[in-house]
N, C-alpha and C positions, 0 to 999 in steps of 0.2 A: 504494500500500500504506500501511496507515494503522499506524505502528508504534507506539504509544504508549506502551509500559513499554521502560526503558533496557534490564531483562535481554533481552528480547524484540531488542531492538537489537543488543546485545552479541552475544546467539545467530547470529543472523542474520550481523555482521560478522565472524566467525569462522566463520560455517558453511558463508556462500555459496557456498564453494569447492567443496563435498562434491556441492553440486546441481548445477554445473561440472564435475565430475568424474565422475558419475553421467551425465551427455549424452553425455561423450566418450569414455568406455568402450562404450555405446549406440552411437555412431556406428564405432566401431572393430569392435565383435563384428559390427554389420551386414557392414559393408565384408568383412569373412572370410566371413560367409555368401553375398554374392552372388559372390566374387570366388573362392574357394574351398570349393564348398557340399560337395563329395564328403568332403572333411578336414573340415571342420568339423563333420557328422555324427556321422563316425565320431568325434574328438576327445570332441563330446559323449558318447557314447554310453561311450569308455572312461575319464571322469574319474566319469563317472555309476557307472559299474561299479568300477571301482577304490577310490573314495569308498564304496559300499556294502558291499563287503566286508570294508575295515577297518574301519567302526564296527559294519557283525555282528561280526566273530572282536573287537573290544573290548566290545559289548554282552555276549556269550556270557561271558566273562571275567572282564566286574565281576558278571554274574549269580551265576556259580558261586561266585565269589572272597567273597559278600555274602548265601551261601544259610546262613549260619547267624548272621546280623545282621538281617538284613531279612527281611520275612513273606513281599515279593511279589518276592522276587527271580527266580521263576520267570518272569513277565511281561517283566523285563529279558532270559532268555534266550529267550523266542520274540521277543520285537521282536530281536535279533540273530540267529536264525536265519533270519527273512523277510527280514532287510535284506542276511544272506548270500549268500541265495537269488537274490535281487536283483541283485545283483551278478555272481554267476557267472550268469545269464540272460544279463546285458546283455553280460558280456565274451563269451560263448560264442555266442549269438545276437540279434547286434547287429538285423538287423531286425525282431523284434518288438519291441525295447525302443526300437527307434525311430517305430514308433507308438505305443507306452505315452507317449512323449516329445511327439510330435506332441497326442495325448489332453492331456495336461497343461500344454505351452503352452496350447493353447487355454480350456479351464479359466482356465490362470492369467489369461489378458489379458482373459478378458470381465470377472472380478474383480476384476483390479488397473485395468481401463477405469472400471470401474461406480464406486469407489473414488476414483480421478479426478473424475469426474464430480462427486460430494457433494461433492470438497474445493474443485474450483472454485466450486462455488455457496457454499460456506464460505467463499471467499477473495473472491467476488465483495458478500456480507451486508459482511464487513470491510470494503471498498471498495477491494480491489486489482487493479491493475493486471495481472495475471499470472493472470486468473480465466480469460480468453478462450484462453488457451497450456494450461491446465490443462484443459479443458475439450473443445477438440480431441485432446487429445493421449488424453482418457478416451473418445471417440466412437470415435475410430482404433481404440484397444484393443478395444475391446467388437464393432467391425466385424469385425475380424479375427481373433480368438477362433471371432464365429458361422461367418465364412469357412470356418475348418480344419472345425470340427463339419461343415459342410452339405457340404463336397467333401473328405473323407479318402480318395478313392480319386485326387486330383489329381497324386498321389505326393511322397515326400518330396523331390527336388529341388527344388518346386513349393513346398513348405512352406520350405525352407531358405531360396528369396528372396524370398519373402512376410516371413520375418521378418525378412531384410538387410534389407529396403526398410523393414518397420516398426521396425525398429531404427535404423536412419539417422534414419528420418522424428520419432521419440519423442526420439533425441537430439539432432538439431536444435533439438525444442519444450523441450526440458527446459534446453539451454545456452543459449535467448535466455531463459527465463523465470529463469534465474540471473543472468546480465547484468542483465537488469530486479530483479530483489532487489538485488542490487550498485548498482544507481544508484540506487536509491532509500534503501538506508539510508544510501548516504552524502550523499544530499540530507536525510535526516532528521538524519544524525550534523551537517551542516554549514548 
């Protein structure tokens, strides 16, 4: 990694930890989804639900509370009625919002893969050493995104240690590629 500006360094020597810490939460959420997939669904599905219905009943809230300050405070209460909505779906009937979930994992990880992808070939133009971890770890993603799309009748136990395993797998790559930032700034600081 070619660090060349001190703040760049500084960032780095204080940040390293967060990319460390970002692997091993990755490896911990895994480990629950293979080792407890039935809890860990539902778990999602009701922090999902719970999460949406108090920022609907606070959306709805600041709407009303701001309908005679603001033009578009109407906008502020339908975005809290669908996020209420939302919510009591997901707490009421947890298996459709578990393929709404399934649906948006996969979304997310061919996006956050793809995204991967560009930053290692950005990290690789810089001439760093952590291009080749960034760069698996975006192919993984994007594998497993098109994975859920092409078999979502595999079921979601099937989805649950698809993502233990890619989760494991992401924070393994993410906690060596933090050790490798860590030796290197301090080969740069020293």
């Amino acid at each position: 990694m070619d660090i060349t500006s001190s703040q760049a360094r500084g960032a780095l020597t204080t940040l390293w930890w967060l990319i460390l810490l970002r692997g091993v939460l990755a490896v911990a959420f895994g480990l629950f989804a293979l080792f407890a997939p039935g809890t860990a669904l539902l778990a999602l599905v009701i922090v999902f639900g719970a999460y949406a219905v108090v920022d609907g009943i606070t959306a709805i809230v600041l709407g009303v509370r701001h309908r005679t300050v603001e033009q578009h405070w109407g906008w502020q209460v339908v975005q809290g009625v669908v996020s209420l909505a939302a919510g009591v779906i997901a707490l009421l009937w947890p298996g459709v919002t578990a393929l709404a979930i399934l649906l948006i994992i996969a979304f997310w990880s061919i996006v956050h893969g793809i995204a991967q992808v560009v930053e290692a070939f950005a990290a690789r133009k810089r001439g760093s050493d952590v291009w080749g971890w960034l760069l698996t770890s975006g192919i993984i993603g994007v594998l497993f995104g098109v994975l859920l799309l092409a078999l979502p009748g595999a079921g979601l136990l099937a989805l649950l240690w698809m993502v233990g395993v890619f989760a494991v797998v992401f924070g393994v790559l993410v906690i060596m590629a933090a050790i490798r930032v860590r030796r290197e700034v301090r080969a740069a600081a020293g």
